[in-house]
VOGU-3710 file (C-alpha; in Angstrom, 3 decimals, decimal comma):
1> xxxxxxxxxx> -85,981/-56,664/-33,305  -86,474/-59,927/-35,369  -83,662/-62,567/-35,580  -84,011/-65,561/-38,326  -82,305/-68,790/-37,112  -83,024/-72,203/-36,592  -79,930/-72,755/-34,408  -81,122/-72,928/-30,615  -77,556/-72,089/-29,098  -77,389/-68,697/-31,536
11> xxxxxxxxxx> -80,969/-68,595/-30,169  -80,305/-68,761/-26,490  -76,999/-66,710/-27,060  -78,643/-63,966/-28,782  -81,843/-63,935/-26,005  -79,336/-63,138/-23,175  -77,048/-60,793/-24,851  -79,891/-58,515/-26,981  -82,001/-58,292/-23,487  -78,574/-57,483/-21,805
21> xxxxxxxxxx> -78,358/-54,588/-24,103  -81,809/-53,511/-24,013  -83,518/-55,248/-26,626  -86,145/-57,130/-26,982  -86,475/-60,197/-29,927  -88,772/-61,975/-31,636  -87,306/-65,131/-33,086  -87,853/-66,895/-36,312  -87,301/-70,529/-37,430  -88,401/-69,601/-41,278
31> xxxxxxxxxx> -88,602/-66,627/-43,753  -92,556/-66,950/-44,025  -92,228/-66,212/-40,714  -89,547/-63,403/-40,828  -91,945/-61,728/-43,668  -95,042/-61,794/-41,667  -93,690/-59,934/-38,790  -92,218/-57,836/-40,985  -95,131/-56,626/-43,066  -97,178/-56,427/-40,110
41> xxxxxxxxxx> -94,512/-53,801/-38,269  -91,246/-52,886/-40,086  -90,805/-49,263/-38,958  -87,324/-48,760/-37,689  -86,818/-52,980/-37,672  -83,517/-54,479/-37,396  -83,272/-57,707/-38,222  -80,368/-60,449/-37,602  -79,970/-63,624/-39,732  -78,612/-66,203/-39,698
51> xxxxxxxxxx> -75,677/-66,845/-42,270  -75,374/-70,138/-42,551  -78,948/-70,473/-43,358  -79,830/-72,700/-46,275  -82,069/-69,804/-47,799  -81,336/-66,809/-50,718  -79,931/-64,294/-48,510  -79,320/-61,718/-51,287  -83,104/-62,061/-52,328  -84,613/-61,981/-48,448
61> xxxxxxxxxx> -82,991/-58,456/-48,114  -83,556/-57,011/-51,791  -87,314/-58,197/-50,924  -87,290/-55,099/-48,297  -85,163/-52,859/-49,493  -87,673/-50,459/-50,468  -88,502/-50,442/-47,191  -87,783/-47,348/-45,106  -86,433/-48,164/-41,705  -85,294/-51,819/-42,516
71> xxxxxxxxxx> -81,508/-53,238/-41,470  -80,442/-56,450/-42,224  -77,639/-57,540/-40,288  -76,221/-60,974/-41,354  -74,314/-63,367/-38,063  -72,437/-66,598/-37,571  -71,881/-68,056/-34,907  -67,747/-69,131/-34,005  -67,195/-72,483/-32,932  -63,882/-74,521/-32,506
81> xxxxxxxxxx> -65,767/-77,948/-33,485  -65,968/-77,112/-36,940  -63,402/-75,566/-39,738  -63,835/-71,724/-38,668  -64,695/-69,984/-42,489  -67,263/-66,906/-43,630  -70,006/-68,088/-44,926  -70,025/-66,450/-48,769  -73,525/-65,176/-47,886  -72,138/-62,637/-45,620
91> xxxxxxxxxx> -71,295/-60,815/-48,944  -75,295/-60,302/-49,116  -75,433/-58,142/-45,678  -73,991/-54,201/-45,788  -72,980/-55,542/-41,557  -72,338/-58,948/-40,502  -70,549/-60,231/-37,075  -69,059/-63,415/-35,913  -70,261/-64,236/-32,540  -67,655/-65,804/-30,272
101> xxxxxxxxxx> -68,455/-67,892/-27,005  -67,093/-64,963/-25,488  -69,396/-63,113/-23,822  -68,392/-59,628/-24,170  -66,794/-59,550/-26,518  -69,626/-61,087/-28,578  -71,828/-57,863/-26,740  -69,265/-55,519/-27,696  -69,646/-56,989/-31,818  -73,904/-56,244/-30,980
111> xxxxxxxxxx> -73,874/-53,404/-30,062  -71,158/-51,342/-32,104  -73,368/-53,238/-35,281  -76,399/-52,198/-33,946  -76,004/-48,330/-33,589  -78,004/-47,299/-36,896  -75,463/-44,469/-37,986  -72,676/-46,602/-37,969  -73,950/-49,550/-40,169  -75,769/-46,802/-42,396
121> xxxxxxxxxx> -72,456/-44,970/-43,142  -69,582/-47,850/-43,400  -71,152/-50,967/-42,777  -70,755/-51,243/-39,041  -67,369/-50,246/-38,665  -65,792/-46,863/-37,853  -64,313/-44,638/-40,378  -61,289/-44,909/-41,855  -58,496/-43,432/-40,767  -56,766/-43,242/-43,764
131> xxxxxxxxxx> -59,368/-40,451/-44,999  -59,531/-37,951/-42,380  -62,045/-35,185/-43,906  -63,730/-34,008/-40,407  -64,779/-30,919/-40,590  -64,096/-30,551/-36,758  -60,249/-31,396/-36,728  -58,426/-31,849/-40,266  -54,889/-33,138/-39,779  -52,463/-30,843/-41,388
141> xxxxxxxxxx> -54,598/-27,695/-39,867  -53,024/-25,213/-37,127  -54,635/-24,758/-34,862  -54,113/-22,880/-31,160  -54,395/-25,286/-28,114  -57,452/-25,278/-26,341  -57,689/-24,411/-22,611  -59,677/-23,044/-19,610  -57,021/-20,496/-19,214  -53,795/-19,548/-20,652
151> xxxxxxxxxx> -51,135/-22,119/-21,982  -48,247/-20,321/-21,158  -47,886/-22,025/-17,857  -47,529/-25,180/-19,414  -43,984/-26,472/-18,146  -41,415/-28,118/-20,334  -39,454/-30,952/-18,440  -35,243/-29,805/-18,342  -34,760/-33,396/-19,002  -36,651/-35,607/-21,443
161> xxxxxxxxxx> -38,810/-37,392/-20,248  -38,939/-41,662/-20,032  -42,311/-43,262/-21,445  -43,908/-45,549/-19,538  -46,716/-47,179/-21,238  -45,855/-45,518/-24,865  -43,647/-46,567/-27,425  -41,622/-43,547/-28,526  -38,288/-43,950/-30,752  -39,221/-42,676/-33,401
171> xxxxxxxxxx> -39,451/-38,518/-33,689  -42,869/-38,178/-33,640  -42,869/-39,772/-30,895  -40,220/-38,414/-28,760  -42,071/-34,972/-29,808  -45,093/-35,912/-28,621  -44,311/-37,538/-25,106  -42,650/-33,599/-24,905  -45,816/-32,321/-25,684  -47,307/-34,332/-22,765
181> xxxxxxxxxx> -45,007/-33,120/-20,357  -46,000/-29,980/-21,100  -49,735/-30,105/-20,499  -49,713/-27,459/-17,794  -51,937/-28,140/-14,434  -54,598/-25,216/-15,494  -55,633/-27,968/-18,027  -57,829/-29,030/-16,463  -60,035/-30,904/-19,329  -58,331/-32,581/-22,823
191> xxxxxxxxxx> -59,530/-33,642/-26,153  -57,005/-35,773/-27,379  -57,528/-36,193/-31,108  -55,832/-38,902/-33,700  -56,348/-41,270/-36,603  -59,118/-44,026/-35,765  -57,610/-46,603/-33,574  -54,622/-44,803/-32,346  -53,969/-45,578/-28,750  -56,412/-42,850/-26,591
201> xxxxxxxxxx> -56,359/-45,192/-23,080  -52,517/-45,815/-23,520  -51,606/-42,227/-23,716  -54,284/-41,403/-20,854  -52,229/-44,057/-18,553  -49,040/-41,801/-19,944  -50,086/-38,900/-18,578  -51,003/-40,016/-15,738  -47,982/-41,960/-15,178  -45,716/-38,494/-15,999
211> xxxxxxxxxx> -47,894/-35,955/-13,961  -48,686/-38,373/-10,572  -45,971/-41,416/-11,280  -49,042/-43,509/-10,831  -49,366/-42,963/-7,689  -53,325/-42,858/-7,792  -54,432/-44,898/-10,585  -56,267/-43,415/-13,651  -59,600/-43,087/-13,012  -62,597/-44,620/-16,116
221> xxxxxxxxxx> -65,858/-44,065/-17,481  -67,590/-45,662/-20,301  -69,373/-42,903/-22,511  -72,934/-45,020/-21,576  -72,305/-44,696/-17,793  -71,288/-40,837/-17,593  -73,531/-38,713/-15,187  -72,379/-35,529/-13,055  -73,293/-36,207/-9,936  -70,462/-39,416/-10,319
231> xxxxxxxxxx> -67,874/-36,682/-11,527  -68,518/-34,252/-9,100  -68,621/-36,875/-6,470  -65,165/-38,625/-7,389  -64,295/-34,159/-7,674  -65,383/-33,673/-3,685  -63,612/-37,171/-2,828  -60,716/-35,739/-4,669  -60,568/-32,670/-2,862  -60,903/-34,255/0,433
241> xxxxxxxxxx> -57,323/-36,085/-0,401  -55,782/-33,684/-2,061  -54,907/-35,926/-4,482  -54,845/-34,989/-8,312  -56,564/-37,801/-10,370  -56,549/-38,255/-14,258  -59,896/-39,252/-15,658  -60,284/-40,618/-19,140  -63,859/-40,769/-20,684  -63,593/-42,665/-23,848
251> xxxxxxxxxx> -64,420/-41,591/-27,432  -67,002/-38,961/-28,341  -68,559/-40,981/-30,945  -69,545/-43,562/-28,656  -71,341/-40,453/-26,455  -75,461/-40,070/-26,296  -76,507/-36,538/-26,623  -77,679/-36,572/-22,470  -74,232/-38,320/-21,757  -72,078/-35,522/-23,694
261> xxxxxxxxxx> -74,132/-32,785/-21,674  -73,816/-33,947/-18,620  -69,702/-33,560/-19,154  -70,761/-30,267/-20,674  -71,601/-29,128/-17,102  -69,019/-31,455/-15,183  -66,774/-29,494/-17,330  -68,212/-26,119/-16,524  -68,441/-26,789/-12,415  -64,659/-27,516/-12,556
271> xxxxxxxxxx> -63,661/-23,908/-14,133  -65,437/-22,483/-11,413  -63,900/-24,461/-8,637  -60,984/-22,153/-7,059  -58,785/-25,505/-7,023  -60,180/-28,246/-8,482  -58,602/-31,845/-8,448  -60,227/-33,785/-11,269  -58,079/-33,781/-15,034  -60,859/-35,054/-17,653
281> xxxxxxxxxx> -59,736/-36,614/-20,916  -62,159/-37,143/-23,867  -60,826/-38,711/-27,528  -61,980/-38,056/-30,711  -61,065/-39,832/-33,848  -60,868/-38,001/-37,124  -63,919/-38,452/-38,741  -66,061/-40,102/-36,719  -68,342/-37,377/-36,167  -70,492/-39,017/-39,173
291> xxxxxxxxxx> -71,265/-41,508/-36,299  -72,548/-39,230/-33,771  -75,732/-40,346/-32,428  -78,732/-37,757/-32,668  -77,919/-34,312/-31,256  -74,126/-35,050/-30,071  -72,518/-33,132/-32,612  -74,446/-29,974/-31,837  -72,683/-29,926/-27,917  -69,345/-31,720/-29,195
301> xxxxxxxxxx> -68,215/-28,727/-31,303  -69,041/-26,194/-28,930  -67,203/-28,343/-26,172  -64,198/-28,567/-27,755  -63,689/-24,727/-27,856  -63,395/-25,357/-24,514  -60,550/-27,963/-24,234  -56,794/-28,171/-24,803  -56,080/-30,230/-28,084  -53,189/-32,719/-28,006
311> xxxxxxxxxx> -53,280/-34,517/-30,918  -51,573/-38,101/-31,485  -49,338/-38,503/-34,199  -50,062/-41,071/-36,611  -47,957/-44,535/-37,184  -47,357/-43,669/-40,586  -44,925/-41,116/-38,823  -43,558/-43,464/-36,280  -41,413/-45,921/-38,111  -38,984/-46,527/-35,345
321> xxxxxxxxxx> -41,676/-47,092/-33,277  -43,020/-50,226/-34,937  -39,753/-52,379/-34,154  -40,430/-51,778/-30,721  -44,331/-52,459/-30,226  -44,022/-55,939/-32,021  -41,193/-57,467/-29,764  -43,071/-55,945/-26,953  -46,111/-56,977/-27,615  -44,752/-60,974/-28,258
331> xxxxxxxxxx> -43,325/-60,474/-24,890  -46,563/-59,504/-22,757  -48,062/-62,510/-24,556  -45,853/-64,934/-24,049  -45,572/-63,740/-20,370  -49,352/-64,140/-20,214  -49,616/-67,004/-22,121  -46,413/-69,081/-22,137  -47,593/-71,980/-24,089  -47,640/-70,070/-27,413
341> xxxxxxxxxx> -45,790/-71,399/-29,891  -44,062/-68,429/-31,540  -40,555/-67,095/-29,637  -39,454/-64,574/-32,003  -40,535/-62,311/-34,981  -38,623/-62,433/-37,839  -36,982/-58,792/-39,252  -38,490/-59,609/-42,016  -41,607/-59,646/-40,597  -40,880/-56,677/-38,651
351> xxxxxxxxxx> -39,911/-54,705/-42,115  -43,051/-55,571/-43,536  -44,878/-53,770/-40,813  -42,668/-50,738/-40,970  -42,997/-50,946/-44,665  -47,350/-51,244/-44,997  -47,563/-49,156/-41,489  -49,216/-46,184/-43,424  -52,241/-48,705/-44,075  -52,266/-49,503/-40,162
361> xxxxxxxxxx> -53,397/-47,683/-37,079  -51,648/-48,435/-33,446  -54,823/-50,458/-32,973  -54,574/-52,964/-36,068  -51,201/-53,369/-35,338  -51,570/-54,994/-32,113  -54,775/-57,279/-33,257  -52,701/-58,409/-36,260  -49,943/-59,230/-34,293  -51,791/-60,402/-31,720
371> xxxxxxxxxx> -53,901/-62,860/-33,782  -50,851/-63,769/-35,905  -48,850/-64,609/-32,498  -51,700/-66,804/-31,145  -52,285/-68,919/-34,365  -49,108/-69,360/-36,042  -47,522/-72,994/-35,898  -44,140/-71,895/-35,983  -41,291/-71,030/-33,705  -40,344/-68,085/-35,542
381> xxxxxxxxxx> -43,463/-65,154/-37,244  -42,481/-64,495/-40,482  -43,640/-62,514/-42,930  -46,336/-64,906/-44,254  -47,947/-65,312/-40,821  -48,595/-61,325/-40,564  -50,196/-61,896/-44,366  -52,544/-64,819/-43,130  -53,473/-63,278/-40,609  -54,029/-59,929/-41,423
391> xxxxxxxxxx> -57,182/-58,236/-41,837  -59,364/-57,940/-45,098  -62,686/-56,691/-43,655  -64,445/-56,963/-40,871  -66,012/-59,971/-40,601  -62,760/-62,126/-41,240  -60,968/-59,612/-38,214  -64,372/-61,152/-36,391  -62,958/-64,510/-37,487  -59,145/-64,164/-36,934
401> xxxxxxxxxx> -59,996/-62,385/-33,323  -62,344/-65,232/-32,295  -59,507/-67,898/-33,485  -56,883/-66,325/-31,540  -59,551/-66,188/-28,500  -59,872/-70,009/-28,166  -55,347/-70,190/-28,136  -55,304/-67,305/-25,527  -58,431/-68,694/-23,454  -59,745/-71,933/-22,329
411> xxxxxxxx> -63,258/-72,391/-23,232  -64,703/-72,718/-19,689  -63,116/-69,280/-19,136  -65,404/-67,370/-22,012  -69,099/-68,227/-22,253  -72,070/-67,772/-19,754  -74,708/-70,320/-20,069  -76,347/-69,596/-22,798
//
């Protein structure tokens, strides 16, 4: 990988985090330079420049783009010394990032840019939501619930039942907290399937709250640190307790094709268990199969034939809901952080949301109101603030997010030495 900068503390922050994820860099002060290692070796190259970079950014990457196997991925680097702004030569990069101080979550803004099929397709961010054409699971289709065995012993609570962790006034909601309480206990592995950035962990912690009352907590993998023998271990530990534990897996486009087989079999050794202990959880967003890594989707579609399907409904549907979430949310933060400076959210601002929510997902909801909380001036969020501080692409949510990360964080508490 080849990264153009003459700015030693992108230099030094870059060497840590691209060796941390498994890459190795060759750094450039100049674009003579940048073009010589390039025309010496440019199969498969990424390349990372710098933004603010007195140089012609749109003619640097329309000098390779010709060239087969070439990315260009344009960065900045956030700092609170100076007015925080894009750069207008971001425009020149199909993916560009704001690095923050913060550690990971400057590692987490590497590596989603840097996995080739998701840059190629949208420009380093996950598909919309909005346009939900997967040829796996279309919204609007029927479609029988998946399951090891039959549904019919699924149970349906005499009572209705009192979310924990979800937010559900509205309908849809109330509907689908019912539909969780009747997952049945033969289920014992989920696909839970919804609009990109609808809230997978949340509803995990849901279940697991209705089916155990949390009394073991729920149990989490990343999709990159996966392997069987850890399942079937945490299984046989399981069994030895006789203790039921929930275990949510993430989202299958962030799944390797090894990492998705070995739940394959996981899945497959816990049918054949006479009474096995372990309830796996996998999410899927609609459409983001176009951002399956090499071979996934071949064991993904297969795999699902062998799970129950709950699928989340989508906020558009949830308009009581939204009410809720955003004078929830300003309470966690201001319970977390007391020295913010906003108390209350206007109903006006609170209309506005119900009123755009069919633009939003669960997930931009929170990081608008989140950012908006943390760098408003005022006691009161009004309808303005949410417009500031919304979200027009993705490197000004880069911005916003890394703004609202100096309020929520003191510096000494987010960077490593770099």
């Amino acid at each position: 990988m080849n990264v153009l900068t003459i700015d030693s503390k992108a230099r030094s922050q870059l060497s840590i985090l691209l060796r941390e994820l498994g890459y190795s860099a060759r750094f450039h002060a100049s674009v003579e330079e940048l073009n010589a290692s390039l025309k010496e070796d440019s199969n498969g190259e990424v390349v990372l420049v710098d933004v603010t970079l007195e140089t012609d950014h749109s003619a640097l990457v329309n000098s390779f783009a010709s060239v087969i196997g070439v990315r260009f991925i344009g960065f900045q680097c956030f700092t609170s010394t100076t007015e925080a702004s894009v750069s207008g030569n971001s425009d020149a990069y199909r993916t560009s990032l704001f690095l923050p101080a913060h550690a990971e979550r400057a590692k987490s803004r590497l590596k989603s840019a840097l996995v080739p099929l998701r840059t190629q397709a949208s420009g380093g961010t996950r598909s919309s939501f909005k346009t939900p054409n997967s040829p796996l699971f279309k919204r609007g289709t029927t479609r029988p619930p998946f399951g090891f065995r039959s549904q019919a012993g699924g149970t349906t609570a005499s009572e209705p039942l009192i979310p924990e962790y979800l937010v559900c006034a509205s309908e849809a909601g109330r509907l689908f907290l019912g539909r969780i309480g009747a997952i049945s206990d033969d289920d014992l592995a989920t696909v839970l399937v919804g609009e990109e950035g609808a809230e997978f962990e949340l509803v995990c912690r849901e279940i697991n709250f209705q089916k155990v009352a949390d009394r073991t907590p729920l149990h989490m993998f990343t999709p990159n640190d996966v392997c069987l023998t850890d399942l079937e271990t945490l299984e046989r530990k399981a069994n030895r307790e006789r203790t039921v534990l929930h275990v949510y897996l993430g989202r299958s486009d962030d799944f390797s094709a090894d990492a998705l087989h070995e739940v394959e079999l996981f899945i497959d050794y816990l049918s054949n268990l006479r009474q096995p202990y372990l309830r796996v959880y996998l999410a899927h967003a609609y459409g983001s199969e176009e951002f399956f890594r090499e071979g996934v989707a071949k064991i993904f579609k297969p795999l699902t034939n062998k799970l129950r399907r709950l699928s989340l409904p989508s906020l558009a549907d949830r308009a009581s809901d939204i009410p809720k979430i955003c004078h929830g949310t300003l309470g966690l933060l201001r319970t977390a952080h007391p020295f913010l400076l906003v108390q209350q959210i206007s109903n006006s601002a609170v209309d506005y949301l119900v009123e755009t929510r069919s633009s939003l997902s669960h997930g931009q909801l929170i990081r608008i109101l989140r950012n908006s909380i943390a760098l408003s001036k005022r006691p009161t969020l009004g309808v303005e603030d949410i417009k500031n501080y919304g979200e027009s692409g993705l490197t000004t949510q880069h911005l916003l997010e890394s703004m609202a990360d100096e309020n929520y964080f003191p510096p000494e508490q987010q960077s490593v030495n770099f």
